[in-house]
C-alpha positions in Angstrom: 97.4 169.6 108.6 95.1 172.2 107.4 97.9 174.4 107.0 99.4 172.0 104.0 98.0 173.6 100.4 95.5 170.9 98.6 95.0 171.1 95.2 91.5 169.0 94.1 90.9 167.5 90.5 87.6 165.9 90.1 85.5 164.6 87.5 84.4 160.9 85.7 86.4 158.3 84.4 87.6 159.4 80.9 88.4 163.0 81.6 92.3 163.0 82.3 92.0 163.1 86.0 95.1 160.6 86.3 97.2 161.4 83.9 96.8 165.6 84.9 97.2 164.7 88.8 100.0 162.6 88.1 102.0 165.1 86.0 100.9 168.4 88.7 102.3 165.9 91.9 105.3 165.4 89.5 105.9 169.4 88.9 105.6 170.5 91.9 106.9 167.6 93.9 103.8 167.3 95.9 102.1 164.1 97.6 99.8 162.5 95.7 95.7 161.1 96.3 94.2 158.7 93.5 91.1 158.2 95.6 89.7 156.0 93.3 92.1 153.5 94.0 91.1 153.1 97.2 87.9 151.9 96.4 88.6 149.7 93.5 91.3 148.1 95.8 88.5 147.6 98.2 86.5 146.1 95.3 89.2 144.0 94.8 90.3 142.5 98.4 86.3 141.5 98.6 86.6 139.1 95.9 89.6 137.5 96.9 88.1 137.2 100.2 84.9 136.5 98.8 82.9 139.2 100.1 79.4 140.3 98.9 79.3 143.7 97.3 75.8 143.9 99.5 77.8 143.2 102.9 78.3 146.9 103.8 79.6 146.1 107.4 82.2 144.1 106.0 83.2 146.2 103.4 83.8 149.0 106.1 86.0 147.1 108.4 88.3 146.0 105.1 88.5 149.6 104.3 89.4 151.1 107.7 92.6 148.8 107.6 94.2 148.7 104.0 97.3 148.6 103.9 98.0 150.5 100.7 100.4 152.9 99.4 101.0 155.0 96.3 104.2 155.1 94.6 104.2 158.1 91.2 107.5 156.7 88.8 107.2 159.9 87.0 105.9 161.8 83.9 104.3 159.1 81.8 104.1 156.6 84.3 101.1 154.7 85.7 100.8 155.5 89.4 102.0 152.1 91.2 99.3 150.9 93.8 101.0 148.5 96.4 98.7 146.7 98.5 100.3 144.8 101.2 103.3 144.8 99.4 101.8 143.5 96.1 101.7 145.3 93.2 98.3 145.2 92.1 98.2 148.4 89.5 97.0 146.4 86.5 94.4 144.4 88.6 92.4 147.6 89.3 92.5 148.9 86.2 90.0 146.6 85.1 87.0 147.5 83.8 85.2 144.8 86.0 87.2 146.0 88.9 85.8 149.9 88.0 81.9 148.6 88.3 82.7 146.9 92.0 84.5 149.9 93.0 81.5 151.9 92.1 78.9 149.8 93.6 81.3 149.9 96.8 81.6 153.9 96.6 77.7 153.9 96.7 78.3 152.8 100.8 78.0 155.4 103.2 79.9 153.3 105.8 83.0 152.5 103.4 83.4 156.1 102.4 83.3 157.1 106.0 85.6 154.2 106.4 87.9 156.1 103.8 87.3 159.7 105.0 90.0 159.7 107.5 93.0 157.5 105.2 92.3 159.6 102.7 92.8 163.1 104.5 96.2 161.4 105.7 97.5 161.9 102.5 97.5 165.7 102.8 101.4 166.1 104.2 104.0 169.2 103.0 104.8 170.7 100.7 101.2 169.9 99.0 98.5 167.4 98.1 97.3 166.6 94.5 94.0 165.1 95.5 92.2 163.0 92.5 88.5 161.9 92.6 85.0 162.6 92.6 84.2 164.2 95.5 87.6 166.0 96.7 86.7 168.9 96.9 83.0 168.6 98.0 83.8 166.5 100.6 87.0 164.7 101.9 89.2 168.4 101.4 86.6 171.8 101.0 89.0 173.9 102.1 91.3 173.3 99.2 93.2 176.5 98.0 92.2 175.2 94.3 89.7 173.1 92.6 89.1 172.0 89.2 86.4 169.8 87.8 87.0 167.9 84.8 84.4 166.9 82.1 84.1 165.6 78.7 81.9 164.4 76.6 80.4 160.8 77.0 81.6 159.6 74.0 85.4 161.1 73.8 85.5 159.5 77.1 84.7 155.7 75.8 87.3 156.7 73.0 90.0 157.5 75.0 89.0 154.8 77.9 89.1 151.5 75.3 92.3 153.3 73.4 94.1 153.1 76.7 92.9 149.6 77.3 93.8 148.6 73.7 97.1 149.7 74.6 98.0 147.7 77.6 96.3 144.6 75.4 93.4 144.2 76.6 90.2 143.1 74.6 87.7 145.6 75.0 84.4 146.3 73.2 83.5 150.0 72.4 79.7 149.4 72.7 79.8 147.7 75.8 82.5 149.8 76.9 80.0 153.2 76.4 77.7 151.3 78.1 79.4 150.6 81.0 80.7 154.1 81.2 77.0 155.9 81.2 75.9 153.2 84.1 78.4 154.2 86.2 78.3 158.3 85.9 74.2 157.8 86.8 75.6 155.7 89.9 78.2 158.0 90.7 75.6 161.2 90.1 72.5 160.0 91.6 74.4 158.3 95.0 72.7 159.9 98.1 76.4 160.2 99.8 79.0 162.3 97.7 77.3 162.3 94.3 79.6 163.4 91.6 78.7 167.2 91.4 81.5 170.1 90.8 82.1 172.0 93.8 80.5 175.4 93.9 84.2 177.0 94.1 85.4 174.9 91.5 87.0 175.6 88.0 85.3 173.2 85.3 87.0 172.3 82.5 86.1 170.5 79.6 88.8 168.2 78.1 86.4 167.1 74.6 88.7 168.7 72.5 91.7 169.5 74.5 94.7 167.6 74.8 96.9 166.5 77.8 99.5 169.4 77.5 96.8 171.9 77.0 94.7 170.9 80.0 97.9 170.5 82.0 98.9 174.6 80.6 95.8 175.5 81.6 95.8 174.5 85.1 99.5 175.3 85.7 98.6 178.8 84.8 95.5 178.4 87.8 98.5 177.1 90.0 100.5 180.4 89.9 97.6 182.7 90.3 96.3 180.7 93.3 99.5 179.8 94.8 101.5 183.4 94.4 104.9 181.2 96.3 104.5 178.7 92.8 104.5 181.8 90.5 107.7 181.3 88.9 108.0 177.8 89.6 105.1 176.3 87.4 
C-alpha cells in the first residue's frame, strides 16, 4: 500500500478541514479519511453502551472492531458516517459528542486501536486523509501535507454558524469556550499532540474562503503530483 499517493490535511476544528477534504476526494476521485469520525463514533458507541470515558481497555477493544464506513454524496454534501448500518452523521456532529471524542483521542491504547483501520483507508488511485495527526503519525510518508489554522475566534464563528444552520441551539460564548479546551487537550496530549508536520504546508484560512483555500491547494496538487498537472 505504500505505493498509493496520500494527500494529509490537518489542523483544529474550525479550519475547513471537512469541507476542503471533501471537495479534493471529490476532484480527484480519491478515497477518503475523516479520522475524526472515528473517534467521535467511538465516543458515541460508549454511551449507548454506557461505557466510562476513563475505561481505556474498553474503549480499545470497541475501537479495534467498528464497523464503520464513509460514504462522500458530493460537492456540498456532509460526509455520510454509517455505523453498523446506521446513519449516525448528525449524531457526531455534536458538540457534546466533539468533547468525548477528544477525551477518547487523549488514549494511547484507542489510537493504537485506530492506527491500523485507519491506514486501511489508503487504497488507489489516492487517499485524502483528514485529521490531526495524519501526517505526523498514522501516514508520514505522504507525498503532500498541509496544515490548516485559523484564528480562535473565526473558528467559533464559523463552528456555531454551521450549527445554526442545521438548527441547532448553540451559544457563542460557550461555544469559544469549548473550542479553546479542546485545542489545549488536543496540543498538550502526550500521544499525537496536534503539531504541523515538519514537511507540511500551513495555511491559514482567517480570512480566506472555501474556493480560495481549495485554489490554493489544487495548485500544491499539480506541483506535487506532476500525473494530476492538467487534471486539477
Amino acid at each position: 500500500m505504500s505505493k498509493v499517493p496520500v494527500i494529509t490535511v490537518d489542523g483544529p476544528s474550525g479550519t475547513g478541514k471537512g469541507t476542503i477534504c471533501g471537495l479534493l476526494a471529490e476532484k480527484l476521485n480519491w478515497h477518503l479519511l475523516d479520522s475524526g469520525a472515528l473517534y467521535r463514533v467511538v465516543a458515541l458507541a460508549a454511551e449507548q453502551q454506557s461505557l466510562s470515558m476513563d475505561d481505556e481497555a474498553a474503549l480499545a477493544r470497541l475501537a479495534a472492531t467498528l464497523d464503520l464506513k464513509f460514504e462522500n454524496k458530493g460537492i456540498g454534501q456532509d460526509i455520510v458516517v454509517i455505523y453498523e448500518d446506521k446513519d449516525i452523521t448528525q449524531a457526531i456532529r455534536t458538540e457534546k459528542c466533539g468533547n468525548a471524542a477528544s477525551l477518547v483521542a487523549a488514549l494511547a491504547t484507542v489510537r493504537e486501536s485506530l492506527l491500523n483501520r485507519q491506514r486501511e483507508f489508503r487504497q488507489l488511485p489516492g487517499l485524502i486523509a483528514d485529521g490531526r495527526d495524519m501526517g505526523t503519525i498514522v501516514f508520514p510518508d505522504a507525498e503532500l501535507k498541509v496544515f490548516l489554522t485559523a484564528s480562535p475566534a473565526e473558528r467559533a464563528e464559523r463552528r456555531y454558524k454551521q450549527l445554526i444552520g442545521k438548527g441547532i441551539s448553540v451559544n457563542l460564548r460557550d461555544l469559544s469556550a469549548d473550542i479553546a479546551e479542546r485545542d489545549k487537550r488536543d496540543k498538550e496530549r502526550l500521544v499525537s499532540p496536534l503539531i504541523p508536520a515538519e514537511d507540511a504546508i500551513v495555511i491559514d484560512t482567517t480570512k480566506s474562503d472555501i474556493e480560495a483555500v481549495n485554489k490554493q491547494i489544487l495548485s500544491l496538487v499539480g506541483k506535487r503530483f506532476t500525473d494530476l498537472a492538467t487534471f486539477v
